[in-house]
Every structure is written in structure tokens, then in C-alpha cells.
C-alpha positions in Angstrom: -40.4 7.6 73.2 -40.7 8.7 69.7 -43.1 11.4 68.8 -45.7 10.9 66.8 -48.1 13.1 64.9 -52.1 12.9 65.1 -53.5 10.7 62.1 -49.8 9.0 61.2 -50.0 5.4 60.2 -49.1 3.0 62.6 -50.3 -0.4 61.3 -51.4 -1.7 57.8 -52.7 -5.3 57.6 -50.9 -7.4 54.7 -53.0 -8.8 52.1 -52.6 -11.9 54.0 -54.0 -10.6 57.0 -57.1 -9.0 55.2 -58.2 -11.7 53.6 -57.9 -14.1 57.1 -60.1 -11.7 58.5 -63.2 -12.5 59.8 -64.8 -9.2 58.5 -63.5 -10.0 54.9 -65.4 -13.9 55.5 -68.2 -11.8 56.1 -68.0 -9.8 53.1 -66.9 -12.9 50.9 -70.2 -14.5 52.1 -72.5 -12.2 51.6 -71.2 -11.9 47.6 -71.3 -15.7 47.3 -75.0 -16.2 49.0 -76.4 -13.1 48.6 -74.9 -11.0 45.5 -73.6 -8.2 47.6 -70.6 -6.8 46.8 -68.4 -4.8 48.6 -64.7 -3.4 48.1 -64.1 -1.4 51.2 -65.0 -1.2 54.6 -66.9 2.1 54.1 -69.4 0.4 51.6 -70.0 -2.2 53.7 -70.8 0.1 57.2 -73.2 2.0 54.8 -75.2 -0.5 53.7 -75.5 -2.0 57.5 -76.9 1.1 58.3 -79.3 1.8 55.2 -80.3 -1.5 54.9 -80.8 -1.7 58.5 -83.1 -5.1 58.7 -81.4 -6.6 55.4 -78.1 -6.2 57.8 -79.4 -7.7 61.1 -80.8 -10.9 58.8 -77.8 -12.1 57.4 -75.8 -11.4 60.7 -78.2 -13.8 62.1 -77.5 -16.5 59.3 -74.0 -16.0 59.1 -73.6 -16.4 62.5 -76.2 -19.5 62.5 -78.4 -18.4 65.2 -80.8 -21.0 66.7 -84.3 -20.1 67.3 -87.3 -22.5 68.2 -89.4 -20.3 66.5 -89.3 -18.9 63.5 -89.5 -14.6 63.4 -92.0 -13.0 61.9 -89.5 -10.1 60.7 -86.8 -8.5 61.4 -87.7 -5.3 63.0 -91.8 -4.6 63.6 -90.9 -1.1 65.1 -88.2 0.7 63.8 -89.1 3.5 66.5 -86.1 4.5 69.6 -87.1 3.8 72.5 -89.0 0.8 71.6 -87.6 -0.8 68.6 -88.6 -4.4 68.5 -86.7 -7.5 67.5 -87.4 -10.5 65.5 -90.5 -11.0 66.6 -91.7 -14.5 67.4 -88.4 -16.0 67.8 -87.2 -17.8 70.8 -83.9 -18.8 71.8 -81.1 -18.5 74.6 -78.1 -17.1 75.4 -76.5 -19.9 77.1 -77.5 -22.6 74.4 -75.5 -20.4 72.3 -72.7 -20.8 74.6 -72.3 -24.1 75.5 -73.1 -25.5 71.1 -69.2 -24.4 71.5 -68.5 -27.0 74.0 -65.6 -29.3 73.0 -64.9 -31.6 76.2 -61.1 -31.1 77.2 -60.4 -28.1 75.7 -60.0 -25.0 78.2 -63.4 -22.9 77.9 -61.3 -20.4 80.9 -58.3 -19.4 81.8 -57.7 -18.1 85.6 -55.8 -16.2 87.7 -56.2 -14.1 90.6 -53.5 -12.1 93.2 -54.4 -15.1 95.1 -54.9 -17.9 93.6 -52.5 -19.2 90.7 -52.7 -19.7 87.0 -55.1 -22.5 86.3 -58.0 -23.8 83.4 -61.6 -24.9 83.3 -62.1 -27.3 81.0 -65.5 -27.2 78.7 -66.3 -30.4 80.5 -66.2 -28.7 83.9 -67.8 -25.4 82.8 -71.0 -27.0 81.8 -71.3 -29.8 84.5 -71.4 -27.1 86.6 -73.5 -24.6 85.2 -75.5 -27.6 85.4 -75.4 -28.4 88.8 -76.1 -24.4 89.5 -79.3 -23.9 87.0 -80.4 -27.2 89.2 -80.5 -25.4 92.4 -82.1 -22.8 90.9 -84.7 -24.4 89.9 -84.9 -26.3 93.2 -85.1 -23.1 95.3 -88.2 -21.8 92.8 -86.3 -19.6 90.5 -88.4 -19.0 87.7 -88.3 -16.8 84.3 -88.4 -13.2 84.9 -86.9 -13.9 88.4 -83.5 -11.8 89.8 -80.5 -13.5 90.4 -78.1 -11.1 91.6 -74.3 -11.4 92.4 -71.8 -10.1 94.6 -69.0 -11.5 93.2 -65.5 -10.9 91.6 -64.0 -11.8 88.0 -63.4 -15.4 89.0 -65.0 -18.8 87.2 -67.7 -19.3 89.7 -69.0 -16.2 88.4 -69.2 -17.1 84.6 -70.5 -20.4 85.7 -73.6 -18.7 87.8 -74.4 -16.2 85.1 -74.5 -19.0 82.8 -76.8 -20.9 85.2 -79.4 -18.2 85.1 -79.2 -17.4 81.7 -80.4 -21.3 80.5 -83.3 -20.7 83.1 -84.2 -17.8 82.1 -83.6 -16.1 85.0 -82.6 -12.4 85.4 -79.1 -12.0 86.0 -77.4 -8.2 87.8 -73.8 -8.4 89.2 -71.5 -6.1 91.3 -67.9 -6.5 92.0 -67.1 -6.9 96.0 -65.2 -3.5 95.7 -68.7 -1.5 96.1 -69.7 -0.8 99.3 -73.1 -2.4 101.0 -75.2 0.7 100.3 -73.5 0.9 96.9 -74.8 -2.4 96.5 -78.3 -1.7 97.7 -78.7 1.4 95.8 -78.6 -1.4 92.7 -80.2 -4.8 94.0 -83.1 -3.0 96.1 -85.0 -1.7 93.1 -84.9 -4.9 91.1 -86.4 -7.1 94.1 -84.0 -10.3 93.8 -84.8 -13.7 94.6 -81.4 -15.1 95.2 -77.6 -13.6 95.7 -74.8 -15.5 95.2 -71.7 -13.8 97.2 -68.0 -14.3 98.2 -67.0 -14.6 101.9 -64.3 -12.3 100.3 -61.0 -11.0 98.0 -57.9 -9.4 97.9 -56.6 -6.4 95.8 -53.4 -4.5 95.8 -52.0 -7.5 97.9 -54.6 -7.0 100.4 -57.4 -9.4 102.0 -61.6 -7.8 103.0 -63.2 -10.0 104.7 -66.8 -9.6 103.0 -68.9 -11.4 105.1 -70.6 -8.7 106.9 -71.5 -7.0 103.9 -73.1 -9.9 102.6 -75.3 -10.0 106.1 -76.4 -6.6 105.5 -77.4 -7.4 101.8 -79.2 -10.3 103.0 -80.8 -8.1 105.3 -82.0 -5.2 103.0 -83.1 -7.1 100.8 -86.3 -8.3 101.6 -87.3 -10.4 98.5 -84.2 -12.9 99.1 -85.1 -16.3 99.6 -81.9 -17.8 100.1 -78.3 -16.9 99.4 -75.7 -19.1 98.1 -72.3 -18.3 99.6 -69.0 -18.8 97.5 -65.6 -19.9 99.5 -62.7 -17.7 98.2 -60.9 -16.1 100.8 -60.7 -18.9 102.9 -61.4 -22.7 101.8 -64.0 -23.9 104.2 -66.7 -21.8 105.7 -69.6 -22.4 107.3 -73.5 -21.6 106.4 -74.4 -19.6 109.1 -78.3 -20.3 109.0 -81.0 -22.1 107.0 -81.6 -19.6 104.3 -77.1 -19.6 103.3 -76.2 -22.4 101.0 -72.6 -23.6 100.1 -71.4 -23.1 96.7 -69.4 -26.1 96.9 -72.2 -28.4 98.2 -74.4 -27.3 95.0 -71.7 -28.4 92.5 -71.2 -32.1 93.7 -74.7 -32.8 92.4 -75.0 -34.4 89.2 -77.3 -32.7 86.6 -78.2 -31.9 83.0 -78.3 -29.1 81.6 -81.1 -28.0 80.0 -82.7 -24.5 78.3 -85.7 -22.2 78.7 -86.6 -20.9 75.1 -87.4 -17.3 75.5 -89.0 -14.5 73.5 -86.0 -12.7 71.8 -86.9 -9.5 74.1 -86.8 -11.2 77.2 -84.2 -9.8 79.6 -81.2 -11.6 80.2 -79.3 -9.3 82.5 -79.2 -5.9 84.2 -76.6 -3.2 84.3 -76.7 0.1 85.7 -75.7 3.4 85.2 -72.9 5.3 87.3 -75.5 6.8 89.5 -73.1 9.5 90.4 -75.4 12.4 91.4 -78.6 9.5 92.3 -80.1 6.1 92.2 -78.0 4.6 89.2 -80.2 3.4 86.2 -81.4 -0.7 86.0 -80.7 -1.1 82.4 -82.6 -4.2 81.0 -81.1 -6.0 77.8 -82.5 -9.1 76.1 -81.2 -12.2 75.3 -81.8 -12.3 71.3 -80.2 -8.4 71.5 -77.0 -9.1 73.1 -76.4 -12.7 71.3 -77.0 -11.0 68.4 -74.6 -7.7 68.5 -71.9 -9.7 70.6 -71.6 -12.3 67.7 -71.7 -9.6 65.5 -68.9 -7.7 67.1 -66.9 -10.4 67.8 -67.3 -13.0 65.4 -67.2 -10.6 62.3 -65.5 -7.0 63.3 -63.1 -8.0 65.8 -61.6 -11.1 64.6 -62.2 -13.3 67.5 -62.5 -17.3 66.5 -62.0 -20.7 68.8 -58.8 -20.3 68.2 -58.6 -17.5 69.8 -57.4 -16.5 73.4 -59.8 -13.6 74.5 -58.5 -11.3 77.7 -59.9 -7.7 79.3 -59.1 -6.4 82.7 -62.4 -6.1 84.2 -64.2 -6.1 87.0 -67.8 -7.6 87.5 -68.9 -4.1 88.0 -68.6 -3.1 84.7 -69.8 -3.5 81.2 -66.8 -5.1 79.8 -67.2 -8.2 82.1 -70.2 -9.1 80.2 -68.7 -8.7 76.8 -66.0 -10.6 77.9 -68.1 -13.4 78.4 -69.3 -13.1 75.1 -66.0 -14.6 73.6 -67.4 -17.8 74.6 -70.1 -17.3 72.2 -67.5 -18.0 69.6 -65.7 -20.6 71.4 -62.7 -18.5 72.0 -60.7 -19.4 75.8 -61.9 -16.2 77.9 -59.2 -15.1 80.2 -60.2 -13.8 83.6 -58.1 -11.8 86.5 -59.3 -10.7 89.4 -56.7 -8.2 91.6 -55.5 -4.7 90.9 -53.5 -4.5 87.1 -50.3 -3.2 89.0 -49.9 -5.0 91.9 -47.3 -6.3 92.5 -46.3 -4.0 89.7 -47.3 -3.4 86.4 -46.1 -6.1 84.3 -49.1 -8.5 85.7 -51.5 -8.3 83.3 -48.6 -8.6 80.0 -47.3 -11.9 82.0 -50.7 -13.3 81.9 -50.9 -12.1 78.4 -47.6 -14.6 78.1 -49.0 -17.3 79.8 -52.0 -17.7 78.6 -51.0 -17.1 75.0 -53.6 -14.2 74.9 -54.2 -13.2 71.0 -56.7 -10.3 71.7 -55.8 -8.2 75.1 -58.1 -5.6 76.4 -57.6 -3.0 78.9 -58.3 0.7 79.0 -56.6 3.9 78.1 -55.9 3.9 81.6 -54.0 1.3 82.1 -51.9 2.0 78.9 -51.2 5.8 80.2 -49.8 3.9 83.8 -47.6 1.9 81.9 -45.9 4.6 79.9 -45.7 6.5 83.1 -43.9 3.8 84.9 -41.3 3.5 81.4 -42.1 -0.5 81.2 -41.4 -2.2 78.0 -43.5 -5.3 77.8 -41.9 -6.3 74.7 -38.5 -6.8 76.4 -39.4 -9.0 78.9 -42.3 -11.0 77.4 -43.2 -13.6 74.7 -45.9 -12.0 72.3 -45.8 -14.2 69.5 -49.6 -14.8 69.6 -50.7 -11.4 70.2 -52.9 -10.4 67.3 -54.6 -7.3 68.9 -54.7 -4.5 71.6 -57.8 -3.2 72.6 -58.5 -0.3 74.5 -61.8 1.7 76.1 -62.8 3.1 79.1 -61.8 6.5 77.9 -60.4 8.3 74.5 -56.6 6.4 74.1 -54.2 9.2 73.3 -51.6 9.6 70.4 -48.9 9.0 72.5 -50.8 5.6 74.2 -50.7 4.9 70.2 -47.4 5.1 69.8 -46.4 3.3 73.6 -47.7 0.0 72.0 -46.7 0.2 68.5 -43.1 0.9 70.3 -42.9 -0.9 74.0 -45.6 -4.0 73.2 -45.6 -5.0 69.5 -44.7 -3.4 65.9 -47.1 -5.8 64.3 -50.0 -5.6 66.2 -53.6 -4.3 65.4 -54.4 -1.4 67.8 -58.3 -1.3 68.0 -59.5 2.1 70.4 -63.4 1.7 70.7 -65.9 3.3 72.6 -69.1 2.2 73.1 -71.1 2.1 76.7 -73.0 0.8 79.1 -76.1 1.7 77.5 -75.6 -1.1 74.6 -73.0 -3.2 76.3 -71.1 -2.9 72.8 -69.2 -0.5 71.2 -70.7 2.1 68.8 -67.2 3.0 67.2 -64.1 0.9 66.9 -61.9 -0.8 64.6 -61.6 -3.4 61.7 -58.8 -5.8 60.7 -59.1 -4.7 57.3 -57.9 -0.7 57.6 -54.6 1.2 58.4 -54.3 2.4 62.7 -54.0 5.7 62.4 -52.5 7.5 65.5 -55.2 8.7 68.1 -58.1 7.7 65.9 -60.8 5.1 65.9 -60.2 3.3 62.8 -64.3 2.9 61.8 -68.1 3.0 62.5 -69.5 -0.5 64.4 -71.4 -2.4 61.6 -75.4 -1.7 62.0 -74.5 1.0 64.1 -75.6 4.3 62.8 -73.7 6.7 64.4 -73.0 10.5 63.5 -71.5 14.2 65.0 -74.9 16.2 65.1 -74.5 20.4 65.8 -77.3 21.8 67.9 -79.4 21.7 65.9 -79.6 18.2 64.5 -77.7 18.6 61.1 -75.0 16.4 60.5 -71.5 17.1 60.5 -68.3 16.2 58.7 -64.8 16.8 59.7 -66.1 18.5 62.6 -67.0 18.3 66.4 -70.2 17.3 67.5 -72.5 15.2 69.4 -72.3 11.4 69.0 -75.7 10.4 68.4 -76.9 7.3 66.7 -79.9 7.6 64.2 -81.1 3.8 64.0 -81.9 1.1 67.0 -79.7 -1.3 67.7 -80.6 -4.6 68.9 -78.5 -4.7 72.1 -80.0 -1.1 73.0 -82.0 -1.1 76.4 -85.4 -3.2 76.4 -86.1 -0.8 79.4 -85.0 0.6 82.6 -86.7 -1.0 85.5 -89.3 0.5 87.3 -89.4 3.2 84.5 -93.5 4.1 83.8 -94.2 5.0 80.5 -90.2 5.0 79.3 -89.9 8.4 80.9 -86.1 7.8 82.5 -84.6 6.3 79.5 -86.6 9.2 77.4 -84.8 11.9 79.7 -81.4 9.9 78.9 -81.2 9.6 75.6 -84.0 11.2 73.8 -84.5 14.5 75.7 -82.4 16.8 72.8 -83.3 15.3 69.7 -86.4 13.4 69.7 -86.4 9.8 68.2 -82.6 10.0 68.1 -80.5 8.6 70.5 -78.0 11.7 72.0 -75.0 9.2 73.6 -73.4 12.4 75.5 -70.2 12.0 74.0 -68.2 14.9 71.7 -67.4 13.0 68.0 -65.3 13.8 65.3 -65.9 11.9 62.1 -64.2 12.2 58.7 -64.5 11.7 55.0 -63.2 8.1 55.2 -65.2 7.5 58.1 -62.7 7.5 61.0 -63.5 9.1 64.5 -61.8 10.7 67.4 -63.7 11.1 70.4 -63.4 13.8 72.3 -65.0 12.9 76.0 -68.2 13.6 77.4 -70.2 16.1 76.1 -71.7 17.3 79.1 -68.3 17.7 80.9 -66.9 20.6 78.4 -64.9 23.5 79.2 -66.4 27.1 77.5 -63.5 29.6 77.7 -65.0 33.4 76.2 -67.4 31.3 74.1 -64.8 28.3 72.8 -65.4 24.6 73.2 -63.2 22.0 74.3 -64.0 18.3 75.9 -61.6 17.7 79.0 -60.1 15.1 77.1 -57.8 17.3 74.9 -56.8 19.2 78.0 -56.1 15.8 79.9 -53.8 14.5 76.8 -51.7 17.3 77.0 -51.5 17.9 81.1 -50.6 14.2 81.5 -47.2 14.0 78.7 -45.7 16.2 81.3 -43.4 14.0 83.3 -44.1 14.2 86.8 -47.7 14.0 86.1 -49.8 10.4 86.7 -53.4 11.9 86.3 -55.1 15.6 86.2 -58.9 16.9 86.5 -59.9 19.7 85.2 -63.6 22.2 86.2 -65.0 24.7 84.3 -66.6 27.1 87.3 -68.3 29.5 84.5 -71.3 30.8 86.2 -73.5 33.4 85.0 -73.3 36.4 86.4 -69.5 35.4 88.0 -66.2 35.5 87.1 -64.6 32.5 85.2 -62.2 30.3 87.8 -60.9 27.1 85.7 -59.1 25.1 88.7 -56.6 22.4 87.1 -56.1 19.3 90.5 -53.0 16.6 88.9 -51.8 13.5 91.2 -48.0 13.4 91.0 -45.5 10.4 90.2 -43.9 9.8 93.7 -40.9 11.8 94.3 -42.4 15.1 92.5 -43.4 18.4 93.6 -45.4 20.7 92.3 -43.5 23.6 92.2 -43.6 26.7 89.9 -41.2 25.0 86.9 -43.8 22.1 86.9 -46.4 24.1 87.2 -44.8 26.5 84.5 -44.7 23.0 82.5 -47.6 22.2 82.5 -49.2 25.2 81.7 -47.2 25.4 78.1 -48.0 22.2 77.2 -51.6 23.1 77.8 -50.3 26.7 75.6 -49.2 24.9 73.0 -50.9 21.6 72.5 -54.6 23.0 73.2 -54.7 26.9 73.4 -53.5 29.6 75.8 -57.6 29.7 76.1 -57.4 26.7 78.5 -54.4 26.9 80.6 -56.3 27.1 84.1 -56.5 30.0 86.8 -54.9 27.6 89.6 -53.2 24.4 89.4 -53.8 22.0 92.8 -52.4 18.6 93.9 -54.1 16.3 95.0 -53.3 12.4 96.3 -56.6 11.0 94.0 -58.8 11.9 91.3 -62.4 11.1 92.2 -63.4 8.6 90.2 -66.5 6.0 89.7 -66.6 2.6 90.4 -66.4 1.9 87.0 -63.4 3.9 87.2 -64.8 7.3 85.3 -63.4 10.7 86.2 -66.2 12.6 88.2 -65.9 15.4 86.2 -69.8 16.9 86.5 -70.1 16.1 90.6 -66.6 18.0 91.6 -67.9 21.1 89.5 -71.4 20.8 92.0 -69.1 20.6 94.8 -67.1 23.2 94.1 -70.0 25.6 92.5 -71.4 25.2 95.8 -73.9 22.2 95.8 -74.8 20.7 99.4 -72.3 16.9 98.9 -75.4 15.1 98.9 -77.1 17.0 96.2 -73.8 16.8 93.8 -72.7 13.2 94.2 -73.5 9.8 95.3 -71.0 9.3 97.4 -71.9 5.0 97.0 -70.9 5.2 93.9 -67.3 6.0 94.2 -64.2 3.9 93.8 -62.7 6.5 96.5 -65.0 8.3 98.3 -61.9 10.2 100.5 -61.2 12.2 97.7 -64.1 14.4 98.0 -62.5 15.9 101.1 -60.2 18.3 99.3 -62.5 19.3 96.7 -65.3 20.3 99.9 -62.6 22.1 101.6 -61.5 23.8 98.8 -65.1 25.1 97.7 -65.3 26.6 101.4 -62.4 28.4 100.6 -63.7 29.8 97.0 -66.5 31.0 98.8 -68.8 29.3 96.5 -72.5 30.3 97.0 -74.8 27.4 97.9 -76.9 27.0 94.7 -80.3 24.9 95.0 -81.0 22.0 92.5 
């Protein structure tokens, strides 16, 4: 692969392609109806944050939301936490959905490792949502009530989520690869009414047979009234008592569909925080929030129409799941997979992206870096005539992932890297249509999102590193945690370094023209004889080294101790860490970062510990290995692969690590 410098020029839209854009609509319209004119992008992000509530107003006209009720402003408190939203209006989420309904035409496009390539018509999508928000109702779910869901990225799960949203129920979801206490951790502190669950799935060509988990969450979950059981493993089953209904028994009954008008703060679904060292966070957003900044993002930054085909490999279990739903907000086809993105190999997801004609594909930097490590070349063996965008997140996408899918997927394709997070269920920084790609940088600042580098002591910085903060609310921003008395949890998460400002936890560099490169998490950085570096840097230049498929990298300073800086890499099969890759790595860590970070020991290891959502555990292995008891330094229930630890325990034995408390 060619190599490509930091900041070099990947992609310019045409003239053509600028002024097709829906950002440059957006900008047309608001000079023909409201006087405002704008030549570049950079004007227009600075007014959206200035003229904060001017902003929000005319994304709600432009993007014709529906309200019984008329608002009595914009924004009553301007004040983080506790920001409040056009208040007065009432509206709902799925409404919005469903004005897009056209009868035939495919609102999803499915496949799965089992089940093949097939569509869901408009039609079918809202007879059944339908037939689900009827059953709902039947079993005495109310507004405000829980609906949670153990279920993966498959259409019965749209369809349910849907359900609840037009009731104004309360919707929470986790993907079937969690564990039952992983699962409990979540649904036991927001008391649900109902759970809707698969008997089962398959990943990595491989069948689980879910049903005893589901018996345990029905089980510890005291506040269930019934459950409603979804075939997918196997095509009949059987309700095993009274309180189990049948999916499939619930969708042969006729209904219409009908919506609950709700105040633009009332919650419309829960998320939740990695919880990897305790409970994870219930994070409450509304409906009006989320309607509003998803049809912002999508219908004005990232080019996304009903003509388009809208795809990101996701699981239930995180974020992007529910943003990906949002396409249908638009009237865009939503793609959905369920399975791992390299079984059988990893060509998968780009032959879906053939098949369904996919015009905006998302993944993660992840998934990119596997791809270049298994030398694929999508482009040679698939049909990307409609492919309009990439879109990456999940973490920072390197140079080189830059130049893999300007080289090995499409030359003419717009490359958008954003990062956003839970938190919001949106990106903060991203891209636009209308600006050069620029390798390893984020072309642009979100619209209405007010972000900037802060140093330590609040002042803002250009050209150099600091902490992403964000200076405004935003509407998709957390109502509330659950359970949380007098904000105090979502004060210690956000607002506990800079008061009234939210403090994201991630390193960001922004420039004169407004462009970002994120460095990783902020609380994750390595401090060598006083120098500052995220892991991210460190894990861009570990992982060009061939042999290498991932790396982790702790910082063991300790007051009062000597340094140690372990490095722990998984290896492509067939290599071996010996002392020339060893000797490799450390001079691409010499010459790409600084002989300041090339660590004290390199390790191999068969895993990196990661998250469920997939995150490097970065802050728990340092606890571990520092000496924390395992139960004080991680939640083990909310790993993807919870054998990992086993090394990194061992190995803090060995260290000699003295058992610190708290």
C-alpha cells in the first residue's frame, strides 16, 4: 500500500457534488427564507453554535417537524445538566418514522449468518409495528413504562422498538452476546414491564441456544409481567407458561397504528454506559432530542435521502444500532446484519454492501484495520457503483485506514471519520460533503455542536492537544440518568472538571480551518518523564507492523515507584514474537511516536480485553496490573471476553504489584 502523509488530500467533492449536497440545500434554504448567508462550511458551524436557539429553530422547520403543540421557545434553560427543549411541544418519534411510509418500497434490508438476504416492505413494517404497540397496550403498557429487549440486529427488533416508541413506552435493548448478569446489571435498575427475547443466534458460524438466559432474566427481574419470546434459532417453539407469549401469534392480529403525543422531554429510550469498573450508567434521551439531532445529522450533514441505502455493522448493544434506525427518519432503506463481520471471512459485510446497493456504509476503525491486515481488496471483487460514503467510529481511524479505502474500496468516495458517543447517541465531530478528506483527520465540527480542546485550566486551544469538551447543550444530550438523585452521577461524568461545561474524556486536536484529530481517551494517557501521549498514537504505529493484528499498551507510573510501560500485541497466525519483531516494533514506536514511549516489555497475548461495545479496557488492565483486587478493577459482565483477564492477573502476580485500596 502506498504511504501516505498525515493531512494529504484524499478526496475533493466536484462542484457537482457540492451543490447536490444536502448541507449545501440547507445552506441555500436558509439564504432564500431567512437571509442567511454562508460561503463556507466554517461560517455556517459558527453560527450554529452562537446562534445556538436561532440554529435548532430552523433545523426544526427545515426538517418539518410535527408537533401537536406549539413550543413556547426554543431553549428555556440554556444551563448543562438540565438544558430544556422546546417547551410545550408534543410529538413522537415513530410518527416521524412511519410519514415516510411508501407501501411496496423496502423500508429494510436483511441478512444474517443464518438466514439469507431478504426485504421488509413499508407495508409489512408498519402492519406490524402495529400489531406489536397492540399487545402492548393489551398487556397494560403505559407511558413511562420499560420495554426492554434481548434481541439481536434483526427486523423484529426495529419493528418492537418502533412499537414502543408510538406508545410512549420506554424502550432499553441488549444484544444476546451479553451474558445474564450482564444483562441484569442493565434491566434490574430500570424495573421493566415487558422483555422481548430470542430463543437464540449464531455468530462466527456458531449456534447459543439462549433460552436459559432468558429464564433467568425472567426470573430477576421481578417487575416483568409477561415476556414475549421471538423464534430465530429454530422456527417453532413453544411458550413454556402463561406469562411467555409468541412473537408470531402477536403479529397475525390485525391493527392500526396509532400515536401517543409526548412532551418533547419525555424519554424514548435507554442506553448505558460500559460499566467496566461498576453498574454501567441508564442514560435517558428524549424523543423531541434525538428526532431532532438525528434529522439534523443525517438529513443535512451526512447526506442521507430516500434514496438512499443506509448500512452500519452493529450490534443492539451499542449506540450505533439506534442511529441506524434513524435513517428511517429520512426514508432511506436501513440495512441490518446480524453475525460476526469476518465470518466466513472478511469480505461479508462489502458483499452485502453489493447487494443491497448500499450508498452510505458504516463500520469502525476496527473493522477497516482487519481488512488491511488480511490484504483484501474490496474493489476487485465487488460492484460499488452506488457507494457514495464510508463511515467510520468506534475508535480514531488511522492514516493508513485513510489511505486502505481511498486505495482497496473506492477512489471516489467520501471518507467521513466521526466520533461522537454514547452519551448523545450522535457524533460531536465528523464530516461534511462539502470539504476536502484529509488523511487521518475529521474533516469538521457537528452543526450545533460546540465543541473545543480546553488545557487544564479551561482556556481554549488551537492547533494543540487538549480536552474535548463541548461548551453548549445539545438536544440529544442525556435527560438523566436513572435513578440519579439530584443529577449527582451525570454531574460526576461530565461536569466534575469544568463546571457547567461538558468534559467528553477524549484528547482533541482542532485547527485553524476547523478540522480535528482525536487522539483517544483522555483518561487512558501514557506520562513518560512528564510527556503526554493518548494510546492511540502508540496503537497506530504498533499495529503497521506486519505480524501485528492488535496491541494494548499500560502506563504503571506510580508515585513513589519505578516506571514499567508493558506493551501486550495479538499476532497474525503464523507469527512469533521473537526479538526481530520485537526489535520492529519497537522502531516504529522510535520513529513514528518517540523513543519516550517504546515500552519496558513487550507480551503476547491470544486477546485484547475489550468491552461489549467492543472498547479496549485500557483503565481496568492498569488496576489489575497496579495491583487492584479483579473485582475492584473491572466488571467482569461487561466484557466481550472475559478469558482475557487471565493473563493480565497472572502477570500482575508476577510484577509483584502491591494491592492498592480504592
Amino acid at each position: 500500500m502506498k504511504a501516505v502523509a498525515d493531512g494529504t488530500v484524499l478526496w475533493t467533492p466536484t462542484e457537482e457534488q457540492i451543490q447536490q449536497s444536502t448541507v449545501q440545500r440547507y445552506m441555500n434554504w436558509l439564504k432564500e427564507k431567512k437571509g442567511l448567508d454562508f460561503k463556507t462550511h466554517r461560517q455556517l458551524w459558527s453560527w450554529s453554535v452562537e446562534r445556538l436557539e436561532e440554529f435548532w429553530e430552523t433545523v426544526w422547520e427545515y426538517c418539518d417537524v410535527q408537533s401537536s403543540t406549539p413550543y413556547a421557545c426554543v431553549l428555556e434553560k440554556r444551563n448543562m445538566p438540565g438544558a430544556k427543549w422546546f417547551p410545550g411541544a408534543h410529538l413522537n418519534y415513530a410518527e416521524h418514522v412511519f410519514r415516510n411510509a411508501q407501501e411496496e418500497k423496502p423500508a429494510l434490508l436483511f441478512r444474517s449468518e443464518r438466514i439469507p438476504y431478504r426485504e421488509v416492505t413499508w407495508k409489512e413494517l408498519k402492519e406490524q409495528t402495529a400489531a406489536v404497540a397492540s399487545a402492548l397496550k393489551k398487556l397494560g403498557v403505559k407511558q413511562g413504562d420499560r420495554v426492554v429487549a434481548y434481541m439481536p440486529n434483526i427486523p423484529e427488533t426495529v419493528i418492537a422498538f418502533l412499537a414502543c416508541a408510538s406508545i410512549g413506552a420506554i424502550w432499553s435493548s441488549c444484544s444476546p452476546d451479553f451474558g445474564a448478569n450482564s444483562v441484569i446489571d442493565r434491566f434490574q435498575q430500570i424495573e421493566p414491564t415487558v422483555l422481548i427475547a430470542v430463543d437464540g443466534c449464531q455468530y462466527n458460524g456458531k449456534t447459543f441456544d439462549k433460552r436459559s438466559v432468558v429464564d433467568e432474566l425472567r426470573e430477576k427481574l421481578p417487575t416483568l409481567k409477561k415476556t414475549i419470546l421471538v423464534p430465530y434459532l429454530n422456527e417453532q417453539i413453544e411458550a413454556p407458561d402463561d406469562s411467555v407469549l409468541l412473537w408470531n401469534d402477536i403479529i397475525q392480529e390485525k391493527s392500526e397504528l396509532s400515536y401517543e403525543h409526548v412532551p418533547f422531554d419525555h424519554p424514548l429510550w435507554i442506553l448505558y454506559s460500559s460499566g467496566t469498573t461498576g453498574l454501567p450508567k441508564p442514560i435517558v434521551q428524549g424523543h423531541g432530542g434525538i428526532l431532532l439531532e438525528h434529522l439534523k445529522i443525517l438529513m443535512i450533514e451526512q447526506n442521507i435521502t430516500s434514496d438512499s441505502t443506509f448500512f452500519w455493522f452493529t450490534t443492539t448493544g451499542w449506540m450505533m444500532w439506534n442511529f441506524l434506525i434513524g435513517g428511517l427518519l429520512v426514508g432511506a432503506k436501513v440495512v441490518l446484519y446480524d453475525g460476526s463481520p469476518t465470518y466466513p471471512d472478511g469480505r461479508v459485510l462489502w458483499e452485502l454492501a453489493e447487494r443491497a446497493k448500499v450508498t452510505h456504509f458504516g463500520t469502525s476503525a476496527a473493522f477497516i484495520n482487519v481488512c488491511m491486515k488480511l490484504g483484501i481488496s474490496p474493489k476487485e471483487m465487488y460492484d460499488f457503483s452506488h457507494l457514495q460514503a464510508v463511515l467510520s467510529t468506534g475508535s480514531p481511524l488511522t492514516t493508513e485506514g485513510f489511505a486502505w479505502v481511498y486505495e482497496h474500496v473506492k477512489e471516489d468516495v467520501w471518507l467521513v471519520s466521526c466520533s461522537g458517543g454514547t452519551d448523545v447517541c450522535t457524533a460531536f465531530v465528523g464530516g461534511s460533503p462539502i470539504l476536502p478528506v484529509r488523511a487521518g483527520m475529521l474533516q469538521c465540527r457537528a452543526l450545533g455542536a460546540s465543541v473545543q480542546a480546553f488545557d487544564e485550566n479551561g482556556k481554549p486551544l488551537t492547533d494543540e492537544v487538549g480536552e474535548l469538551v463541548i461548551t453548549a447543550p445539545m438536544p440529544s444530550m442525556p435527560l438523566f440518568f436513572w435513578n440519579d438523585e439530584n443529577y449527582k452521577r451525570y454531574t460526576d461524568s461530565y461536569f466534575d472538571t469544568y463546571p457547567g461545561i461538558w468534559k467528553h474524556g477524549d484528547w482533541i486536536k482542532i485547527d485553524e480551518q476547523g478540522s480535528c484529530v482525536i487522539y483517544g481517551r483522555s483518561d487512558s494517557t501514557i506520562n513518560r518523564a512528564g510527556v503526554r501521549m493518548g494510546t492511540s498514537e502508540i496503537y497506530r504505529a504498533v499495529e503497521t507492523v506486519d505480524g501485528v493484528l492488535e496491541s494494548l499498551i499500560i502506563d504503571l507510573e506510580l508515585m513513589g515507584r519505578q516506571s514499567f510501560m508493558p506493551l501486550f500485541v495479538v499476532l497474525q497466525p503464523g507469527a512469533t514474537l521473537d526479538d526481530d519483531l520485537k526489535n520492529q516494533i519497537q522502531e516504529a514506536i522510535k520513529t513514528k511516536v518517540s523513543p519516550r514511549f517504546v515500552p519496558d516489555e513487550i507480551y503476547q497475548v491470544e486477546q485484547i480485553p475489550k468491552t461489549l461495545n467492543g472498547k479496549k479496557m485500557e483503565i481496568p488492565i492498569r488496576k489489575i496490573l497496579l495491583g487492584f483486587p479483579l473485582e475492584k478493577a473491572v466488571n467482569v459482565g461487561s466484557m466481550a471476553n472475559p478469558d482475557s483477564l487471565a493473563f493480565f492477573v497472572e502477570l500482575a502476580k508476577k510484577l509483584g504489584s502491591p494491592m492498592l485500596n480504592g
